[in-house]
MARMAR-336878 format. One record per residue (C-alpha): residue number from 0; z, y, x. Coordinates in steps of 0.1 Angstrom, whole numbers, plus 5000, padded with zeros to 4 digits. Example, Ala and Ser with C-alpha at 12.3 -4.5 7.8 and 13.67 -1.06 7.14 Angstrom:
<atom><nr>0</nr><z>5078</z><y>4955</y><x>5123</x></atom>
<atom><nr>1</nr><z>5071</z><y>4989</y><x>5137</x></atom>
This chain:
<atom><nr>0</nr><z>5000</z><y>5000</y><x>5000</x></atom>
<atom><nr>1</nr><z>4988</z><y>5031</y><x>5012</x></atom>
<atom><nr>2</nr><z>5015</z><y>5060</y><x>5019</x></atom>
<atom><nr>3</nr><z>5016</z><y>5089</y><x>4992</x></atom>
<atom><nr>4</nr><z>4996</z><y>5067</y><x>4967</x></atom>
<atom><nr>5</nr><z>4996</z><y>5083</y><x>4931</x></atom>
<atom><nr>6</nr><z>4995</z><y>5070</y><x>4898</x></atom>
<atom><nr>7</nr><z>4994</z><y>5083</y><x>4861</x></atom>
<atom><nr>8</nr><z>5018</z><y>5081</y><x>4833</x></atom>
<atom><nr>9</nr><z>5001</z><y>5060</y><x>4807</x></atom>
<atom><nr>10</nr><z>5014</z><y>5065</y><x>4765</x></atom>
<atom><nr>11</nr><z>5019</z><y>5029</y><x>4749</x></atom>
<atom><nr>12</nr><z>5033</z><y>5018</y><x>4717</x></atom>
<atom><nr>13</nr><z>5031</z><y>5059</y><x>4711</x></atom>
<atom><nr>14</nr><z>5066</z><y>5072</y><x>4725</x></atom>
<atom><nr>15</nr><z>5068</z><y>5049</y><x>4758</x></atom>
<atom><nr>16</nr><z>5055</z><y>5058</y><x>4789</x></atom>
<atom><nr>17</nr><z>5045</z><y>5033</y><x>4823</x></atom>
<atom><nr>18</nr><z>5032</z><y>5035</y><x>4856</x></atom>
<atom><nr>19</nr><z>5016</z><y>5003</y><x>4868</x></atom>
<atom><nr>20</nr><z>5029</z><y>4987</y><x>4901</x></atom>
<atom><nr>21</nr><z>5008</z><y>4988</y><x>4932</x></atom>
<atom><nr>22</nr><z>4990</z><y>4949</y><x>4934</x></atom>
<atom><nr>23</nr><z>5001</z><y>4949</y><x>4972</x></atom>
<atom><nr>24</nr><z>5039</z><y>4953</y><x>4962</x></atom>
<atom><nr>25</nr><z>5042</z><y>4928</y><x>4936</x></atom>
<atom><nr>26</nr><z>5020</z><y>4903</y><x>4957</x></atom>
<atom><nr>27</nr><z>5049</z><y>4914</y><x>4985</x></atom>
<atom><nr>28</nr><z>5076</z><y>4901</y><x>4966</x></atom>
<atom><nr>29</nr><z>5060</z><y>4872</y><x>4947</x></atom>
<atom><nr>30</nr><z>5065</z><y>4886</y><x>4913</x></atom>
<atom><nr>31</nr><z>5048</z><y>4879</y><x>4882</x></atom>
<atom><nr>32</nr><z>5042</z><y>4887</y><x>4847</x></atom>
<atom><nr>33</nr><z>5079</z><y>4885</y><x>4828</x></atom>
<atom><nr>34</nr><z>5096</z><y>4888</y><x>4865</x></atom>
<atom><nr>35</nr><z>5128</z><y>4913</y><x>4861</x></atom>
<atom><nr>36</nr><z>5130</z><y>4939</y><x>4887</x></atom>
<atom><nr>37</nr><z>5160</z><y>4966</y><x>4893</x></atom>
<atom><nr>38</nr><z>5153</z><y>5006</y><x>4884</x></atom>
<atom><nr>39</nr><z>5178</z><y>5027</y><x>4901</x></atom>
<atom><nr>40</nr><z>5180</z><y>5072</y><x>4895</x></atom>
<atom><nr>41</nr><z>5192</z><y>5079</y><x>4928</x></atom>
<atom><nr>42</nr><z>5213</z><y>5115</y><x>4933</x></atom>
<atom><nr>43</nr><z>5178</z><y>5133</y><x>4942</x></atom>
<atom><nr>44</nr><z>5162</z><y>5124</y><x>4908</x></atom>
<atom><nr>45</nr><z>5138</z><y>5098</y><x>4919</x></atom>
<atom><nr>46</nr><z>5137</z><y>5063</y><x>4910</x></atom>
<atom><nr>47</nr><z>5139</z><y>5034</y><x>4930</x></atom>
<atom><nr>48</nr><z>5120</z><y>4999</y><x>4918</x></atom>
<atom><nr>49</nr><z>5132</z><y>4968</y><x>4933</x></atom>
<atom><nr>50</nr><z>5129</z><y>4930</y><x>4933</x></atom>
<atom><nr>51</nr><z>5156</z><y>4910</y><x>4922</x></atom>
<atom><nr>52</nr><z>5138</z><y>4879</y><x>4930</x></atom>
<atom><nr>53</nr><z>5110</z><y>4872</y><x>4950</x></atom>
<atom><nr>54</nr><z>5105</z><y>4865</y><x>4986</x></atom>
<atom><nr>55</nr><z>5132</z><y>4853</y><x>5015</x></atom>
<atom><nr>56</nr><z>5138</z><y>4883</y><x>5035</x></atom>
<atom><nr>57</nr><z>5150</z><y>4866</y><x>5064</x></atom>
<atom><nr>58</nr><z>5138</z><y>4877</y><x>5099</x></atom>
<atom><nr>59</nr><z>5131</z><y>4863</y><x>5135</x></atom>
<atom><nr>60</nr><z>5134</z><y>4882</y><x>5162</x></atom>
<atom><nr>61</nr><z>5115</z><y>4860</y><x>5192</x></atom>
<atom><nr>62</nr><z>5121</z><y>4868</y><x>5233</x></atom>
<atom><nr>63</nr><z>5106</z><y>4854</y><x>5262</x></atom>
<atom><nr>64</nr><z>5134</z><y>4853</y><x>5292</x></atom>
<atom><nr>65</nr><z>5107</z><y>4838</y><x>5314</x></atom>
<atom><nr>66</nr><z>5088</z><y>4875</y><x>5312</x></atom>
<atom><nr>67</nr><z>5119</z><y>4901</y><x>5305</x></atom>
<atom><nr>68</nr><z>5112</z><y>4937</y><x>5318</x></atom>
<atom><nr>69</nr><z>5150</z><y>4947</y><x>5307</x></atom>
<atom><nr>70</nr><z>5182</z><y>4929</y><x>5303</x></atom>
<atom><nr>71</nr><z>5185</z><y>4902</y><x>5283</x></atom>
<atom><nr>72</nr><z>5218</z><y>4911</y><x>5266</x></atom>
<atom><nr>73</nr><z>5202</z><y>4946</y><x>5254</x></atom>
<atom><nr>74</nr><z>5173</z><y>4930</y><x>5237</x></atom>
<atom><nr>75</nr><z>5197</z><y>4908</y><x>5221</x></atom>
<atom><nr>76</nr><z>5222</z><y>4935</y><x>5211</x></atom>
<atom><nr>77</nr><z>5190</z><y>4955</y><x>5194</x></atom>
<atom><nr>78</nr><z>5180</z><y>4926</y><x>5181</x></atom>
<atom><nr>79</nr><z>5213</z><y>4920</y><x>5163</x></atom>
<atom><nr>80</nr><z>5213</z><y>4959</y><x>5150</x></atom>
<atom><nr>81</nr><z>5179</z><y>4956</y><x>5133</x></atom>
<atom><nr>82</nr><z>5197</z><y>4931</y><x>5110</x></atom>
<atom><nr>83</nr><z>5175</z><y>4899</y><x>5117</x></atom>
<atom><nr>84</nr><z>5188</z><y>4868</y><x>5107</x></atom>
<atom><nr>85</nr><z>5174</z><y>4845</y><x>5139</x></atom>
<atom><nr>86</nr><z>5171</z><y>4851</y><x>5178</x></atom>
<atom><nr>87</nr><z>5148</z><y>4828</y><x>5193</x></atom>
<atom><nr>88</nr><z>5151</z><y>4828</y><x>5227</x></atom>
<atom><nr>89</nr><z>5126</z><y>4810</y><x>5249</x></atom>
<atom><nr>90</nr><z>5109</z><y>4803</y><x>5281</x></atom>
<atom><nr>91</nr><z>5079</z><y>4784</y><x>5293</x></atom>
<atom><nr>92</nr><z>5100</z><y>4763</y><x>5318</x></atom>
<atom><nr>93</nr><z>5137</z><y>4758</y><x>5315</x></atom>
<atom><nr>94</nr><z>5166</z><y>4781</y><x>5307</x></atom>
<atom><nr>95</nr><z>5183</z><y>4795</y><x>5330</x></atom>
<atom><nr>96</nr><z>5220</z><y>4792</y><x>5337</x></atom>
<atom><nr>97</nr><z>5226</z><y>4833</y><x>5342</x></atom>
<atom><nr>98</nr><z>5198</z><y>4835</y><x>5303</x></atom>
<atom><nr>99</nr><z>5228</z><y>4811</y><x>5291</x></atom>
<atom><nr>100</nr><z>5258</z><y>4834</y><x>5305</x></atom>
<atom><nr>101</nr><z>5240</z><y>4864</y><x>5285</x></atom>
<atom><nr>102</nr><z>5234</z><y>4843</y><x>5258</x></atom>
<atom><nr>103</nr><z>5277</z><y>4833</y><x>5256</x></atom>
<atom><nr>104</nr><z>5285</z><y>4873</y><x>5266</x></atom>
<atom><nr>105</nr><z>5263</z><y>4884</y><x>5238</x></atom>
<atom><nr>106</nr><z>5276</z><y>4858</y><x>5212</x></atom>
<atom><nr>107</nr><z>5312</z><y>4871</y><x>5228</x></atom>
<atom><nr>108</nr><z>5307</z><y>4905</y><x>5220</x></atom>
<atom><nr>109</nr><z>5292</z><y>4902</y><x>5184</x></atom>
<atom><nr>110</nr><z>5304</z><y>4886</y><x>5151</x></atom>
<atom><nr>111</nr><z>5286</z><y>4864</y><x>5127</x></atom>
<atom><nr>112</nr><z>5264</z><y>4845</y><x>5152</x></atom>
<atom><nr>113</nr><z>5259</z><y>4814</y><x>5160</x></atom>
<atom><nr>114</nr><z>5237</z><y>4787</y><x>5180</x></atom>
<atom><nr>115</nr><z>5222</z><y>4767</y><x>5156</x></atom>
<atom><nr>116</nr><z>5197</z><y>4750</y><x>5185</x></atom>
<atom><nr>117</nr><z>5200</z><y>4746</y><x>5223</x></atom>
<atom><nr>118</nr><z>5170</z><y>4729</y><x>5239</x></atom>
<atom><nr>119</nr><z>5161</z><y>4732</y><x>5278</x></atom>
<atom><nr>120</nr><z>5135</z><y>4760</y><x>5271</x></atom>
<atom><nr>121</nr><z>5147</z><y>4774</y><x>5237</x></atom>
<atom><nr>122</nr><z>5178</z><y>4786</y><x>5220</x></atom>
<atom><nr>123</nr><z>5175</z><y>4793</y><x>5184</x></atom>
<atom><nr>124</nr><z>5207</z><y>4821</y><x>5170</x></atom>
<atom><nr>125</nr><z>5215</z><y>4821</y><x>5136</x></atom>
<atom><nr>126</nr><z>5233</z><y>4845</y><x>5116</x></atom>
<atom><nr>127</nr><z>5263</z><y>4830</y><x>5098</x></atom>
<atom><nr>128</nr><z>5273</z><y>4862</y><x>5080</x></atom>
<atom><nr>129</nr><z>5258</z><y>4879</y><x>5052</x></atom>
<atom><nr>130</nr><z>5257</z><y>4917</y><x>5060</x></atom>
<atom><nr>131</nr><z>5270</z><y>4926</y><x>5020</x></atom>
<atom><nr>132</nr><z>5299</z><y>4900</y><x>5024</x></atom>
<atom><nr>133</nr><z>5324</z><y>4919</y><x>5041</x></atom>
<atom><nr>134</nr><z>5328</z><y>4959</y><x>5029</x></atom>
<atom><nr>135</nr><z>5319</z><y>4983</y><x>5056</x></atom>
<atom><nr>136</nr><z>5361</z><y>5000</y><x>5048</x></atom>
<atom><nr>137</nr><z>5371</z><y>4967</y><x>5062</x></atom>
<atom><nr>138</nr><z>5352</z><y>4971</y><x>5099</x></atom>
<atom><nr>139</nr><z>5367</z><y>5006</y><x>5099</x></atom>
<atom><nr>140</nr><z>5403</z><y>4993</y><x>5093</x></atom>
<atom><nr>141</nr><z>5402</z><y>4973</y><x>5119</x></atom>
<atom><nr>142</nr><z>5386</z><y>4992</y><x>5144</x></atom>
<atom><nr>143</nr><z>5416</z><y>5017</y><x>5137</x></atom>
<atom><nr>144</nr><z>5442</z><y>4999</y><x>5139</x></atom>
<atom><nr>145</nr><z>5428</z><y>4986</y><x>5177</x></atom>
<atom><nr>146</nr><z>5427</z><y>5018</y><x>5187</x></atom>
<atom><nr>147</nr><z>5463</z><y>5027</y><x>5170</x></atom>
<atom><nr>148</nr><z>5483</z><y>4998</y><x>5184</x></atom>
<atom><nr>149</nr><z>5468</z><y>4998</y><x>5221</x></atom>
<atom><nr>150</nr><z>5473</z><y>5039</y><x>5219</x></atom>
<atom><nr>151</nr><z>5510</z><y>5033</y><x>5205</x></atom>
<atom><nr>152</nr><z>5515</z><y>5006</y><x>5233</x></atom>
<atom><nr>153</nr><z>5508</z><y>5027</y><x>5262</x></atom>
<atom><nr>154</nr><z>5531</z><y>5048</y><x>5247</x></atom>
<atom><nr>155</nr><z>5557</z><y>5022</y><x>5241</x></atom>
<atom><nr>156</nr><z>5557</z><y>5015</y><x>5280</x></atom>
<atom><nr>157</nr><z>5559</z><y>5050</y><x>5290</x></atom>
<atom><nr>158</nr><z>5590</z><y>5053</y><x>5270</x></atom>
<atom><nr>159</nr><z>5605</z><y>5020</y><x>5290</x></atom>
<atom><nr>160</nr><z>5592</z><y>4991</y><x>5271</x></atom>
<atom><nr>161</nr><z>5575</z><y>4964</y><x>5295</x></atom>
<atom><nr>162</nr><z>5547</z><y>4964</y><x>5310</x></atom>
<atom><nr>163</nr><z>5530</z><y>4932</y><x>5298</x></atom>
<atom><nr>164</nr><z>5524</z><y>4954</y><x>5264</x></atom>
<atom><nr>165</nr><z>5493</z><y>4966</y><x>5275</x></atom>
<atom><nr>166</nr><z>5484</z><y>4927</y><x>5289</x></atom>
<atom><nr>167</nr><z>5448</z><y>4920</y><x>5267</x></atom>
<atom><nr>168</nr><z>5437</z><y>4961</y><x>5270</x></atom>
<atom><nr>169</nr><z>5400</z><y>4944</y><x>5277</x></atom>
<atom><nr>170</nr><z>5401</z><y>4924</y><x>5248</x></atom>
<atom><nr>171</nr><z>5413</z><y>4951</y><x>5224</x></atom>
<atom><nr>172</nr><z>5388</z><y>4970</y><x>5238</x></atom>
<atom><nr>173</nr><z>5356</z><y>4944</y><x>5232</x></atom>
<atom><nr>174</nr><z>5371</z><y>4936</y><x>5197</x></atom>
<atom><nr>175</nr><z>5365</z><y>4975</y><x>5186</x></atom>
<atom><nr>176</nr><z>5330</z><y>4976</y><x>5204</x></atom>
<atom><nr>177</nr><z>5324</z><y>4942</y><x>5185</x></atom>
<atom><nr>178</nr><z>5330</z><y>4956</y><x>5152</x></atom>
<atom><nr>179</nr><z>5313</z><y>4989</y><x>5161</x></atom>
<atom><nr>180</nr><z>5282</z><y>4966</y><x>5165</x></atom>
<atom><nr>181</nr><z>5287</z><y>4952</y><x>5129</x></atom>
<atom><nr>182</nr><z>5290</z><y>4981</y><x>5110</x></atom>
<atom><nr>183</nr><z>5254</z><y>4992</y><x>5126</x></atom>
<atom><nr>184</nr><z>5243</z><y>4961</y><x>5120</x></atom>
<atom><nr>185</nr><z>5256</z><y>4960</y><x>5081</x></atom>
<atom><nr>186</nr><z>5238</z><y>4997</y><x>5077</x></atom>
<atom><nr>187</nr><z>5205</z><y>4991</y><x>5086</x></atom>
<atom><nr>188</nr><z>5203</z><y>4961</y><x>5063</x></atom>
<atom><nr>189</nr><z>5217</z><y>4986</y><x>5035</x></atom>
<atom><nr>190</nr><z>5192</z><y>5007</y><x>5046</x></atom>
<atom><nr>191</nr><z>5159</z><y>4978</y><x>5047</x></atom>
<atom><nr>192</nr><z>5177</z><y>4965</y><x>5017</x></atom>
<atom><nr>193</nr><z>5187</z><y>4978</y><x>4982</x></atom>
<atom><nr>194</nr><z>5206</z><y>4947</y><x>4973</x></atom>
<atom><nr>195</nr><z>5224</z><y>4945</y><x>5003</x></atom>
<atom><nr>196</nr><z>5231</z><y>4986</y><x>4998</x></atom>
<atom><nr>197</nr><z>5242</z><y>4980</y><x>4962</x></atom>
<atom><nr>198</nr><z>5265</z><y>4947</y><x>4971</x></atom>
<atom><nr>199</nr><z>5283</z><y>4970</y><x>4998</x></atom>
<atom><nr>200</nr><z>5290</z><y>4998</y><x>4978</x></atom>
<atom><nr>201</nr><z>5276</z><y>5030</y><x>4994</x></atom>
<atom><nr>202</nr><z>5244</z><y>5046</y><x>4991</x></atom>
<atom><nr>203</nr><z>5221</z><y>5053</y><x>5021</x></atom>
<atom><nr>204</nr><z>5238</z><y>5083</y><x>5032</x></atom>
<atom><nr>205</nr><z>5272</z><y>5071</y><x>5032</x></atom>
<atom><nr>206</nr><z>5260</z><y>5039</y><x>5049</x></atom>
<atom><nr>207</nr><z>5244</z><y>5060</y><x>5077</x></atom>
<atom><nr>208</nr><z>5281</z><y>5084</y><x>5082</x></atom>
<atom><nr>209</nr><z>5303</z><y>5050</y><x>5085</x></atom>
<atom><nr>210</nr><z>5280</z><y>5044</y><x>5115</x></atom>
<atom><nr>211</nr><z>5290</z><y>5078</y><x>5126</x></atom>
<atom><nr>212</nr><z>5322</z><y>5072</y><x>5118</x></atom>
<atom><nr>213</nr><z>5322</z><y>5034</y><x>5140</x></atom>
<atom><nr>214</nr><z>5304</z><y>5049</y><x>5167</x></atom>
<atom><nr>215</nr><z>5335</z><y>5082</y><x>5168</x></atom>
<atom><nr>216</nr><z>5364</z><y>5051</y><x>5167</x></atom>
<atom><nr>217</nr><z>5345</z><y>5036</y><x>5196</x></atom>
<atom><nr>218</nr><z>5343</z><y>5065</y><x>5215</x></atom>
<atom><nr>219</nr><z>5383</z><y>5074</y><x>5205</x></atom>
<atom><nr>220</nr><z>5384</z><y>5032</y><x>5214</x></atom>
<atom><nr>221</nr><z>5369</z><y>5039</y><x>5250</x></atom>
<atom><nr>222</nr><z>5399</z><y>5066</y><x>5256</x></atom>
<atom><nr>223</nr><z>5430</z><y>5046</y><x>5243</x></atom>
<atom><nr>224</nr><z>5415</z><y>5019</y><x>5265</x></atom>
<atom><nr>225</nr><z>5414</z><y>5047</y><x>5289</x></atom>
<atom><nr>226</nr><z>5448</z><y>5059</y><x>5288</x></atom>
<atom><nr>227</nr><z>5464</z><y>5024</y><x>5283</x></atom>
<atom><nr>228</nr><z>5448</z><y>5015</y><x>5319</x></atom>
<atom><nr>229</nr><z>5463</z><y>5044</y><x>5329</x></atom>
<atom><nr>230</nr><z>5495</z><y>5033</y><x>5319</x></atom>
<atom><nr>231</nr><z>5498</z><y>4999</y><x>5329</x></atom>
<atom><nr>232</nr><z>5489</z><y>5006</y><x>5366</x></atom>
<atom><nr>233</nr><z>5508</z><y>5036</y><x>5372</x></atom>
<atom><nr>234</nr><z>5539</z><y>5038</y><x>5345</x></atom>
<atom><nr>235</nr><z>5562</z><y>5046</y><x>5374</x></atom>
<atom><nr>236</nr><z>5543</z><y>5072</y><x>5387</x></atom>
<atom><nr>237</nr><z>5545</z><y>5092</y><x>5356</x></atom>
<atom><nr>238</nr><z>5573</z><y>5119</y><x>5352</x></atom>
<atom><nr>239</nr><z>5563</z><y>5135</y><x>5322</x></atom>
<atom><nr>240</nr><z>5586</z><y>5133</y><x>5295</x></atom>
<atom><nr>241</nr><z>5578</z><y>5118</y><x>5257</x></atom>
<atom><nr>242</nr><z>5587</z><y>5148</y><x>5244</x></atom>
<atom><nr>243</nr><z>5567</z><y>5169</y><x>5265</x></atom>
<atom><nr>244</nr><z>5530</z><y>5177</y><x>5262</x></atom>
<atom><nr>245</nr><z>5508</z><y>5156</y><x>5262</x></atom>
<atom><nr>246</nr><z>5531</z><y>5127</y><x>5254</x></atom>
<atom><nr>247</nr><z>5546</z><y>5141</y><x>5229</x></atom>
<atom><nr>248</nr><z>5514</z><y>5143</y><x>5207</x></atom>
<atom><nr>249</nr><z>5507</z><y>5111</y><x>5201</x></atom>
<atom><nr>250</nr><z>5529</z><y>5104</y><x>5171</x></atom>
<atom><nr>251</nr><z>5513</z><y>5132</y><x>5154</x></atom>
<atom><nr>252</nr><z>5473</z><y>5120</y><x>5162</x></atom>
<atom><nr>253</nr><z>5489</z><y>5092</y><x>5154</x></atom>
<atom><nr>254</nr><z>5499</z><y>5102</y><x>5120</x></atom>
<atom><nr>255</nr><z>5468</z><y>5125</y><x>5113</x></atom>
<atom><nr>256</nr><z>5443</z><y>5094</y><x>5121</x></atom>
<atom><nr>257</nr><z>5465</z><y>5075</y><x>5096</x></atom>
<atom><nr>258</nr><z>5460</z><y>5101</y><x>5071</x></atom>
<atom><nr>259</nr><z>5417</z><y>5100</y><x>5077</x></atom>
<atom><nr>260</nr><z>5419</z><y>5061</y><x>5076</x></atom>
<atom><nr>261</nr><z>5438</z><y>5066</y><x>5043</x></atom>
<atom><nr>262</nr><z>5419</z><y>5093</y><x>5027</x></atom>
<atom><nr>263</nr><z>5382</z><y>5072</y><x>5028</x></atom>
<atom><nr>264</nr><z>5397</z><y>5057</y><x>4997</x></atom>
<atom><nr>265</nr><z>5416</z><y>5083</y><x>4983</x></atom>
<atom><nr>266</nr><z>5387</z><y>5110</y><x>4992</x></atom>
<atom><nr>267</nr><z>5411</z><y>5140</y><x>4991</x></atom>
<atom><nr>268</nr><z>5391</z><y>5168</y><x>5010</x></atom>
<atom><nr>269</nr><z>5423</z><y>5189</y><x>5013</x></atom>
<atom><nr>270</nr><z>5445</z><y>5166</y><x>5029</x></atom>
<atom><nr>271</nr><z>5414</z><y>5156</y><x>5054</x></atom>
<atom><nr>272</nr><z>5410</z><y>5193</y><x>5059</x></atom>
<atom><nr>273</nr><z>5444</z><y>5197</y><x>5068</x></atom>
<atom><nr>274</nr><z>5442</z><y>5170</y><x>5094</x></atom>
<atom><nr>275</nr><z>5414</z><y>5182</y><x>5112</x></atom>
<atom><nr>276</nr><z>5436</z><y>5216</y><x>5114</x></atom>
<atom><nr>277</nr><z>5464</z><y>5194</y><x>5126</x></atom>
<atom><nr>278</nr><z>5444</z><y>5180</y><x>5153</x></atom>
<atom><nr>279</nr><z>5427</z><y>5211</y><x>5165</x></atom>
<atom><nr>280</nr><z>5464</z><y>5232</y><x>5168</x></atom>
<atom><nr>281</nr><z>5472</z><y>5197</y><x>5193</x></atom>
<atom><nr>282</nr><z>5441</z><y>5203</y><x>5216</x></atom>
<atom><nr>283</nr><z>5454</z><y>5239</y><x>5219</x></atom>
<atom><nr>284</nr><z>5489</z><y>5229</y><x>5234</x></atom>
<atom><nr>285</nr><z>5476</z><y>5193</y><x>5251</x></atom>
<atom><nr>286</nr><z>5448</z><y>5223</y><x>5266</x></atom>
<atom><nr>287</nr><z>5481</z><y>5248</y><x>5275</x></atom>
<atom><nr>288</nr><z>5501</z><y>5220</y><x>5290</x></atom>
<atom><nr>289</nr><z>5470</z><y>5210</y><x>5314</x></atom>
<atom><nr>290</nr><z>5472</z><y>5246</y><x>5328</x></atom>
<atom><nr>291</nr><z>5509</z><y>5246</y><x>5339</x></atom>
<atom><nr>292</nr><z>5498</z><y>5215</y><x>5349</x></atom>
<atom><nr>293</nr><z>5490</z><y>5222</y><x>5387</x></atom>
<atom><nr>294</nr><z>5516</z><y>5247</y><x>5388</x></atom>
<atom><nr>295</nr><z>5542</z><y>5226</y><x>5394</x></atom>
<atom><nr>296</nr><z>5549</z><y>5208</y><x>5426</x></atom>
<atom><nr>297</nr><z>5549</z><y>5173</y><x>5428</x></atom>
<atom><nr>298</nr><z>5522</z><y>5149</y><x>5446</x></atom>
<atom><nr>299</nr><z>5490</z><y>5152</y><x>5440</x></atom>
<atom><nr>300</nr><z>5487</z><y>5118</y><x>5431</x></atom>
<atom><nr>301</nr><z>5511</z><y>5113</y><x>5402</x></atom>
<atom><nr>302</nr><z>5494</z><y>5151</y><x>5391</x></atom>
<atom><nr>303</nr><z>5455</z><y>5136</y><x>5391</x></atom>
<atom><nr>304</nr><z>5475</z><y>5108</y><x>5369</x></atom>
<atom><nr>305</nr><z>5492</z><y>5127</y><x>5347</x></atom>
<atom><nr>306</nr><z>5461</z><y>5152</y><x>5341</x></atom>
<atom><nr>307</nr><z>5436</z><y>5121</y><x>5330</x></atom>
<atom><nr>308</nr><z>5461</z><y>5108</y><x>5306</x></atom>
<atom><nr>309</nr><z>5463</z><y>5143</y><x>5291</x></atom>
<atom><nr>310</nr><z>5428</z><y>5140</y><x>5292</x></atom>
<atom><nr>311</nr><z>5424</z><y>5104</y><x>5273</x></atom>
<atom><nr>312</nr><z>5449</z><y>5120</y><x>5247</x></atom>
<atom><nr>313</nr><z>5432</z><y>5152</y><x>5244</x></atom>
<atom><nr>314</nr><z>5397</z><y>5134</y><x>5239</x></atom>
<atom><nr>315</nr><z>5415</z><y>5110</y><x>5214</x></atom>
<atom><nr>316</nr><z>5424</z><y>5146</y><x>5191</x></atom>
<atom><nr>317</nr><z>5388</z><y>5160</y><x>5195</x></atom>
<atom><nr>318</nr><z>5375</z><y>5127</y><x>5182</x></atom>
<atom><nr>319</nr><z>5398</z><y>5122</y><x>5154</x></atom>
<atom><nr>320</nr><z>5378</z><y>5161</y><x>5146</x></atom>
<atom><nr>321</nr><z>5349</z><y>5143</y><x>5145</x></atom>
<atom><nr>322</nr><z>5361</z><y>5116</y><x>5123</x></atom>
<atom><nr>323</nr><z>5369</z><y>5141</y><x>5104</x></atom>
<atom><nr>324</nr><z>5340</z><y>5163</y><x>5099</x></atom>
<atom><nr>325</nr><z>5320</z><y>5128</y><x>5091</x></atom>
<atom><nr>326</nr><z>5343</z><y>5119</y><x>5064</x></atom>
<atom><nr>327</nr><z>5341</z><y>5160</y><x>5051</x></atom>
<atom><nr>328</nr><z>5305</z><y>5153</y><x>5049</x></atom>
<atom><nr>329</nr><z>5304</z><y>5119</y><x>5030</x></atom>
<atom><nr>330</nr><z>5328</z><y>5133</y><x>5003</x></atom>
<atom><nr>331</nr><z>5310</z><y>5160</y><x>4998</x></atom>
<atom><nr>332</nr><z>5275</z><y>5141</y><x>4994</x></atom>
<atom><nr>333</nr><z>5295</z><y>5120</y><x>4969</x></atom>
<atom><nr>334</nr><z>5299</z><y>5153</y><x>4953</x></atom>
<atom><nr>335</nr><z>5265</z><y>5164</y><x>4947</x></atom>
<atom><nr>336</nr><z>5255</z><y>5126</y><x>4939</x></atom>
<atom><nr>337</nr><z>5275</z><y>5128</y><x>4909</x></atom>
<atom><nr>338</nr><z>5270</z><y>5167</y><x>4895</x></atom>
């Protein structure tokens, strides 16, 4: 079907009016005469037409290791993003040992997949996880509460409880990249798909600002991971108090992520509005302490430590802004989409 294709209104029965369906389409989805399709008003005023039956829209992604001219991992991780429901990966000879160690790392690092074959020269990955199963909200959570707990943690040890808090920072830290990776995967099938859109609950711009919103908590994730490293090799070295600046800001980011986590259900703009404000009043005085900072004495060392985690903190404020402004937005499309 052609793009910008245009059709008339035709009068039948004398009060009804139709558009006939472009051939190409219908053939497309394998519809016929007394088929049922789906007709949606979206916010904007048009309509959307779509198959509730017809054909599988299952996808295969195929790569050649023998012939790769970048890494494997990345063409398996954009693979996985597109939303396709089967990796075959092959070679004209046999697989490699180090194609099989990105094969595990990549199958590490996502969620849902699975080898369904394993040959010498071919390795067929399936998806085990329907994109509309599990709500995008649910991704989110978790992602947050990661990044809470490992933030909370480093915290925890800086005010004298043991080190061995912060023991699996690394695999805290591939769990919220992993999810991340799901929640882009779940939005472009919303976006390919108007089933998989309607099952989840969101329309396509929502969809598209809870990947904003993953890709802020990784970001915010790459920080507390950050800051608990930080931590865990140089606790001792730190003289700066919990209730000093920086340190003493993380209950309240804390507290003000808490509220933004919260408030994607309860959508109330003022209370989001007044977290942001929170947050930016916190980068102020986390900024203020950095600049009496290096007016103090002490070694340079244990200052160069104490100024990244003030960093990692500051960076975890301006993100929660950002998490923020995302969810502002969303609301207020929600908004229009309903006036």
């Amino acid at each position: 079907m052609s793009d910008g294709e245009f059709r008339k209104l035709q009068l039948t029965g004398g009060s009804t009016m139709i558009v006939s369906l472009p051939k190409t389409w219908v053939r497309g989805n394998q519809l016929d005469k007394g088929d049922i399709v789906s007709i949606e008003e979206l916010g904007s005023g048009d309509l959307r037409i779509s198959a509730l039956q017809g054909k599988d829209t299952k996808t295969t992604v195929s790569i050649d290791c023998c012939s790769l001219e970048v890494g494997l991992v990345d063409l398996l991780i954009g693979a996985y993003l597109t939303g396709t429901s089967t990796i075959e990966v092959n070679c004209s000879g046999t697989i490699g040992r180090s194609v099989r160690k990105d094969i595990r790392e990549f199958l590490r690092d996502t969620r849902g997949m699975e080898i369904e074959e394993d040959t010498e020269n071919s390795i067929r990955i399936v998806s085990i996880l329907n994109p509309s199963e599990l709500r995008l909200q649910v991704s989110i959570n978790r992602m947050y509460i990661l990044i809470s707990t490992l933030v909370n943690d480093a915290y925890a040890v800086l005010g004298g409880e043991d080190v061995d808090l912060l023991s699996d920072i690394q695999d805290r830290e591939r769990q919220i990249d992993a999810r991340r990776l799901l929640v882009e995967r779940q939005v472009a099938s919303a976006i390919k798909s108007p089933s998989v859109e309607k099952r989840l609950k969101v329309d396509r711009y929502s969809a598209v600002e809870h990947a904003n919103i993953a890709r802020v908590l990784e970001r915010m994730g790459d920080h507390a991971a950050r800051l608990a490293t930080l931590v865990k090799d140089n606790s001792e070295l730190v003289r700066t108090k919990p209730t000093e600046m920086p340190l003493m800001a993380i209950p309240t980011w804390a507290q003000e992520l808490k509220t933004l986590v919260h408030n994607m259900y309860t959508k109330d703009v003022s209370i989001i509005h007044q977290a942001k404000t929170s947050l930016v009043t916190l980068i102020a005085a986390i900024e203020a302490s950095e600049s009496e900072l290096w007016t103090g004495r002490g070694s340079a060392e244990r200052l160069f430590c104490e100024f990244q985690i003030s960093e990692s903190i500051r960076r975890l404020c301006a993100y929660g802004i950002n998490f923020a402004e995302a969810l502002l937005n969303m609301l207020m499309n929600e908004r229009l989409e309903t006036k």
